[in-house]
C-alpha positions as CSV (number, residue, x, y, z in Angstrom):
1,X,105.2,106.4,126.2
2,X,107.7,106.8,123.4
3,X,105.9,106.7,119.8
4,X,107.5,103.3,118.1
5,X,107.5,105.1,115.0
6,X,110.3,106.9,116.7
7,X,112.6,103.7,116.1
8,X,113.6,102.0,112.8
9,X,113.3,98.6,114.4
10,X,109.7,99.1,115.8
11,X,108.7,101.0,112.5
12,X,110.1,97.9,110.5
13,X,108.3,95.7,112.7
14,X,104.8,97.5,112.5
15,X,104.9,97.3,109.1
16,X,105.6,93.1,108.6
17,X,102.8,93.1,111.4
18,X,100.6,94.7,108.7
19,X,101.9,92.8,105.6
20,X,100.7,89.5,107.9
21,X,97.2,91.5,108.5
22,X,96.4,92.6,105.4
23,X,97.3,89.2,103.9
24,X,95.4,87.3,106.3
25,X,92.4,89.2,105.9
26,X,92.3,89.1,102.5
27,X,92.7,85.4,102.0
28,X,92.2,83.2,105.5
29,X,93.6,80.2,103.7
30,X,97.0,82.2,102.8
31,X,99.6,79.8,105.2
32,X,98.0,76.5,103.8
33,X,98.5,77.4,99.9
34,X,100.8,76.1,98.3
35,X,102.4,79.1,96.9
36,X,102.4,80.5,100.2
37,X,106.9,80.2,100.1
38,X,107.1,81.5,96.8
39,X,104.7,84.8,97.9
40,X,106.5,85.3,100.6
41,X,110.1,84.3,98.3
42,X,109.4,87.1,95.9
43,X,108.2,89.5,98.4
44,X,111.8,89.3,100.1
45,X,112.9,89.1,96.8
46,X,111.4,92.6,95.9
47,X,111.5,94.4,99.3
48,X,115.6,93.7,99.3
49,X,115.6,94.9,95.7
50,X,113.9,98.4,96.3
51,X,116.6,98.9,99.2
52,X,119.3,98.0,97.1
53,X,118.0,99.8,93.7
54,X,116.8,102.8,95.9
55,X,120.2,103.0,97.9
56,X,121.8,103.5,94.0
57,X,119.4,105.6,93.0
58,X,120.0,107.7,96.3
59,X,123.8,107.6,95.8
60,X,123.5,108.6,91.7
61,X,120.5,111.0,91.7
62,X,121.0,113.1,95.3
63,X,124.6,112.0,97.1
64,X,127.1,112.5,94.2
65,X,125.4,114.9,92.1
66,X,125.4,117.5,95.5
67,X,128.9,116.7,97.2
68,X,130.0,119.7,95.1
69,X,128.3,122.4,97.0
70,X,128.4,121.1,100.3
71,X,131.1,123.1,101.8
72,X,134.2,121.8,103.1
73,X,133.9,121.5,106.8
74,X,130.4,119.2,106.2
75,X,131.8,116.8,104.3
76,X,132.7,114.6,106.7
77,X,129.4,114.4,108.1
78,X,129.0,112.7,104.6
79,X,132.0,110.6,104.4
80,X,132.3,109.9,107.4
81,X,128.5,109.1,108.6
82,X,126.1,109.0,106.3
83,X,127.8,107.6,103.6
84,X,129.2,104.2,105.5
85,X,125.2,103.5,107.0
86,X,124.1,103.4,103.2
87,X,127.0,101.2,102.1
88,X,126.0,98.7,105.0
89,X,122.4,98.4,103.2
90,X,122.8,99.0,99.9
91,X,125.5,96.2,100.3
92,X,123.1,93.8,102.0
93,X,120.6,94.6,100.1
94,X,122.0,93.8,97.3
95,X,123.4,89.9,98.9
96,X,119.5,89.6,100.1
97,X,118.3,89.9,96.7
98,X,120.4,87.9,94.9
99,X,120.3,85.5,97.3
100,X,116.4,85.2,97.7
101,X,115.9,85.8,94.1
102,X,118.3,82.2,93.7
103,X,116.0,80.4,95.9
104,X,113.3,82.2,94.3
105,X,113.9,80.7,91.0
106,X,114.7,77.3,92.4
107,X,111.9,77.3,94.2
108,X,109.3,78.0,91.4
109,X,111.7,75.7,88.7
110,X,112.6,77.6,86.3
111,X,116.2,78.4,87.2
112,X,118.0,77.0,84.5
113,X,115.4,77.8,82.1
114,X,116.6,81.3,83.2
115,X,120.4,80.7,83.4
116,X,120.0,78.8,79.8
117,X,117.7,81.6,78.3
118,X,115.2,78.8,77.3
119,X,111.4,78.2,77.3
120,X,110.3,81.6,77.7
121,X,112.7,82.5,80.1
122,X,114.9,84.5,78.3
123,X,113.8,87.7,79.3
124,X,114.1,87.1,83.7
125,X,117.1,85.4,82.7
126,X,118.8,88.2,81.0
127,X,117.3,90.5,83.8
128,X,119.0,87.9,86.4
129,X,122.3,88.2,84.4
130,X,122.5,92.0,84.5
131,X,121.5,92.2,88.3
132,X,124.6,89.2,88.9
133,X,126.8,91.9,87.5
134,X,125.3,94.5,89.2
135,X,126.1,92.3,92.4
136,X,129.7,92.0,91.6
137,X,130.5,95.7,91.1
138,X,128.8,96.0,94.2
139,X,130.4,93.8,96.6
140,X,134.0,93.8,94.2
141,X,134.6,97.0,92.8
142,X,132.4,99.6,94.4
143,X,132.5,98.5,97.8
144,X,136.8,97.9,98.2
145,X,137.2,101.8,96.6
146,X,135.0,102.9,98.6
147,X,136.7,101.5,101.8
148,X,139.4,103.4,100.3
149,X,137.8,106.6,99.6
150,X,136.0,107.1,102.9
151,X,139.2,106.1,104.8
152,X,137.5,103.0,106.2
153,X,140.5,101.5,105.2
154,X,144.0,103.2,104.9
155,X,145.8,104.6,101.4
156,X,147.3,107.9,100.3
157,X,145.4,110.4,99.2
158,X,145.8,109.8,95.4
159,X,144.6,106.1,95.7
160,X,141.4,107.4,97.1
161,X,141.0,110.3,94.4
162,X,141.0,107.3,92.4
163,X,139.2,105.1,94.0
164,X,136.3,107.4,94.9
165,X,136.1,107.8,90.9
166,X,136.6,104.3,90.5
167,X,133.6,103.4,92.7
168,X,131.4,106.3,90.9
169,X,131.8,105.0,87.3
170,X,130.7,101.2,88.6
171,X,128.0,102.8,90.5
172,X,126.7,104.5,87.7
173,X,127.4,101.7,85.3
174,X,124.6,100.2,87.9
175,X,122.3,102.8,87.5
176,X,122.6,102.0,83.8
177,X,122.3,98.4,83.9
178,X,119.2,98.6,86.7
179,X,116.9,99.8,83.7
180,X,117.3,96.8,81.2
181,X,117.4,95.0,84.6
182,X,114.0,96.1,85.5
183,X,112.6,95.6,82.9
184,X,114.0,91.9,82.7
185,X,112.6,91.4,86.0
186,X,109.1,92.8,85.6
187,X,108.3,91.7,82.0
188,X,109.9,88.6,82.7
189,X,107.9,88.1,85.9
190,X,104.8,88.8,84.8
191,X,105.1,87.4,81.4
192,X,106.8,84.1,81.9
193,X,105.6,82.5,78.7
194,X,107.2,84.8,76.4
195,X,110.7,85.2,75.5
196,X,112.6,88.2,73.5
């Protein structure tokens, strides 16, 4: 028999078996709260955010940073591999934790508190403001140049020199913006009452 760890699918699966365990055993009565869909909301919320925030970290702190010294003839392996899978998830991710942090907010009720940067809100609210921009560059600058710098999509070769730097400077104008983000989102999170 194959070992299921062998496979992404079966490994993701083991593990949301385990999330279920671990919260069943530790509170019974878990389903019937009533904060049961806003536990389960900000643990979406979260999990899609470490893909997406680890993706960019992946991209700034390993991928771009090394290209140099891979030599020539690899580099496809990169460009033309590697580099696509990531963009699928850091992509997704990035939709998955807007999207859930939305209903996440609406959910608990203090969405436009957050949009309006009132009644202690101010802080998620800014942190939900930087990560809608982070979302944009994602999906509208990053993502087209990078079409165009792999070759997923066709251009001459000086509109993907520049689109490959393009899609660099937005990605690490993320990587900037994800630490004020952060902290938005955590401080804000776990300080709701208080406002900067």
């Amino acid at each position: 028999m194959k070992n299921p760890l062998e496979s992404l699918q079966w490994t993701f699966v083991i593990g949301v078996g385990l999330a279920v365990l671990l919260a069943l055993l530790l509170n019974s009565d878990v389903l019937a709260s009533p904060a049961y869909a806003e536990g389960i909301l900000r643990f979406a919320h979260v999990w899609c955010g470490i893909l997406w925030i680890g993706l960019l970290y992946y991209f700034n702190f390993v991928q771009i940073p090394n290209m140099p010294n891979i030599p020539a003839e690899q580099k496809p392996a990169i460009s033309k591999v590697i580099a696509p899978a990531a963009l699928f998830y850091f992509r997704w991710a990035a939709m998955g934790t807007i999207i859930i942090g939305i209903l996440l907010a609406l959910h608990s009720g203090w969405l436009l508190d957050a949009i309006t940067l009132s009644n202690g809100r101010a802080t998620i609210g800014l942190g939900m403001y930087l990560g809608t921009i982070m979302w944009f560059n994602v999906w509208f600058v990053i993502w087209p140049n990078q079409k165009r710098a792999l070759g997923l999509v066709e251009a001459s070769d000086d509109a993907k020199k520049k689109s490959a730097r393009l899609a660099m400077i937005f990605s690490r104008t993320n990587t900037a913006l994800s630490v004020p983000m952060l902290y938005g989102m955590i401080v804000g999170a776990s300080h709701a009452g208080a406002s900067l």
